[in-house]
N, C-alpha and C positions, 0 to 999 in steps of 0.2 A: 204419581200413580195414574194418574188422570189423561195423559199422552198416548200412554201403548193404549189407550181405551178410544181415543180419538181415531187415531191409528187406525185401529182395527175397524172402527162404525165407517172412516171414509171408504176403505178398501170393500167394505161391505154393499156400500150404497153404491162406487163405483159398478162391481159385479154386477148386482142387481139392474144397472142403466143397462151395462151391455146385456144380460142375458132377454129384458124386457127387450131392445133394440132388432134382437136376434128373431125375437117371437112376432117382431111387428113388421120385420122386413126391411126395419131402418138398418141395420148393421149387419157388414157381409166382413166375417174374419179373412175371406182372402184378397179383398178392397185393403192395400196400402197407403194408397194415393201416391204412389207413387212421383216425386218431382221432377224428375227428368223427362216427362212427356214433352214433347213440342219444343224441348232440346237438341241440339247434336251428341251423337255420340261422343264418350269419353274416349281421352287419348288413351289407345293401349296397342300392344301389337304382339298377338300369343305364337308361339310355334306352333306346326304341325300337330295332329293328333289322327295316327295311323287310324283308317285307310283316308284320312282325306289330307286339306291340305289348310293350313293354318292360317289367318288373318288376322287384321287388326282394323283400326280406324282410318286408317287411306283406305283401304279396301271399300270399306261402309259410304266412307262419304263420295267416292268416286262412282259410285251406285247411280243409274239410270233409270233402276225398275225397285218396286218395295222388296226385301227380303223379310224373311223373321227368324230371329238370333234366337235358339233355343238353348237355354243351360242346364245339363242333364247329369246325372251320375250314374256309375252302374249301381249302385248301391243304393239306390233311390226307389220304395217301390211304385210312386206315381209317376217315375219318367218309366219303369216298365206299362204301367197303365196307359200309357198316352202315347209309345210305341206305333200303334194300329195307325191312331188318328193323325200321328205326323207322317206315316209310311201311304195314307190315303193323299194328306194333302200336296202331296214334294209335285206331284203333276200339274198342281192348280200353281202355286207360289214354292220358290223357289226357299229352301230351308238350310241356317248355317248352324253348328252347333257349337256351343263350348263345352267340353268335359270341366265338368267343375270340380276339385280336389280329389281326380281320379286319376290311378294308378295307369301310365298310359297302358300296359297290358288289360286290365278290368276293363278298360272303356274301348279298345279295339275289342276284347268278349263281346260286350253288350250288343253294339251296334251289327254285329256278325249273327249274334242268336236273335235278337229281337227286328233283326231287316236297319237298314243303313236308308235313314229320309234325309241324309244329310250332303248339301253338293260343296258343303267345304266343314272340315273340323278340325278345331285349335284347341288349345290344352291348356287348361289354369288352375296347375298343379297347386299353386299357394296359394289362388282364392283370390287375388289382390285385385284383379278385371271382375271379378265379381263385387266383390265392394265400392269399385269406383260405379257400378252399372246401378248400385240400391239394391241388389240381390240378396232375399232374405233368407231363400233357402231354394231349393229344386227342387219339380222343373220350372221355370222363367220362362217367360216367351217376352218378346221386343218384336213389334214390327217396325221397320227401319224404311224409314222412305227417302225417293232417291235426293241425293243429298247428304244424309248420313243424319237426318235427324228421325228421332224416334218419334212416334205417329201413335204406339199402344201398347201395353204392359198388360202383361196378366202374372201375376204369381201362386196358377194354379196347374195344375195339370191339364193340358188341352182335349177339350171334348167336341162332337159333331155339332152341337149345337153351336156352341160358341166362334168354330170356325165358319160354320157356313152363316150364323147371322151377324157375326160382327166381323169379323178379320177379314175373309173374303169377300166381303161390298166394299170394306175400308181401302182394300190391299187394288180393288178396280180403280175405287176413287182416285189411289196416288197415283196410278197409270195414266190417268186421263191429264 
């Protein structure tokens, strides 16, 4: 009887670490730690996803200049959120997309109603180039430096802040 009480008090005092963590600015729930940083991309190679045109990892690592690989769905409401702020940056740095477990009709809607920041888009209907990438859900951002190795992860939806102070100094850096 004494187990499910065990049980229950670690789960208890877990909670409590994270929620203290949360309050003290030690713990940020959308920090993964993501292990593929400072990686190559995974081998994958998607088709097409109307209106653009589809890639894979030759594409990535044949790279000259940083991209950033966004993974988006239409059914997602913070890749509609974050729409504006990828449709701002497509001027600064060049933006590729994945449709992740989207109906290629829903996902050519989307990018038509919410503006197309995207200069190429592939399709990963089954999700599988999502799990090889650590993808926990959408939207994903990867910035890809040239080479084909990955440089920065966020597994949040993209805001002004976060592009213009990290991603865009980071995305000079790889240029240089």
């Amino acid at each position: 009887m004494a187990a499910p009480l065990v049980v229950a008090g670690g789960a208890g005092i877990a909670f409590w670490r994270m929620l203290s963590g949360m309050r003290q600015g030690s713990f940020d729930p959308h920090d993964i730690q993501a292990p593929a940083l400072n990686r190559p991309v995974p081998d994958f190679a998607l088709p097409d996803q109307l209106p653009g045109q589809g890639f894979g990892a030759a594409d990535l690592r044949a790279l000259k200049v940083p991209v950033l690989v966004n993974f988006f769905a239409s059914w997602c409401i913070p890749c509609v959120a974050e729409m504006p702020q990828l449709n701002a940056l497509k001027a600064k740095l060049p933006i590729w997309g994945i449709a992740y477990k989207d109906k290629p009709a829903d996902a050519l809607g989307f990018v038509r109603r919410a503006g197309n920041p995207y200069a190429r888009i592939a399709s990963d209907l089954a999700g599988m180039t999502a799990i090889d990438w650590g993808v926990s859900g959408v939207p994903e951002s990867f910035l890809i430096g040239p080479g084909g190795v990955i440089r920065w992860h966020s597994a949040a939806a993209l805001d002004a802040a976060t592009a213009h102070d990290i991603l865009l100094p980071l995305a000079a850096s790889l240029r240089a």
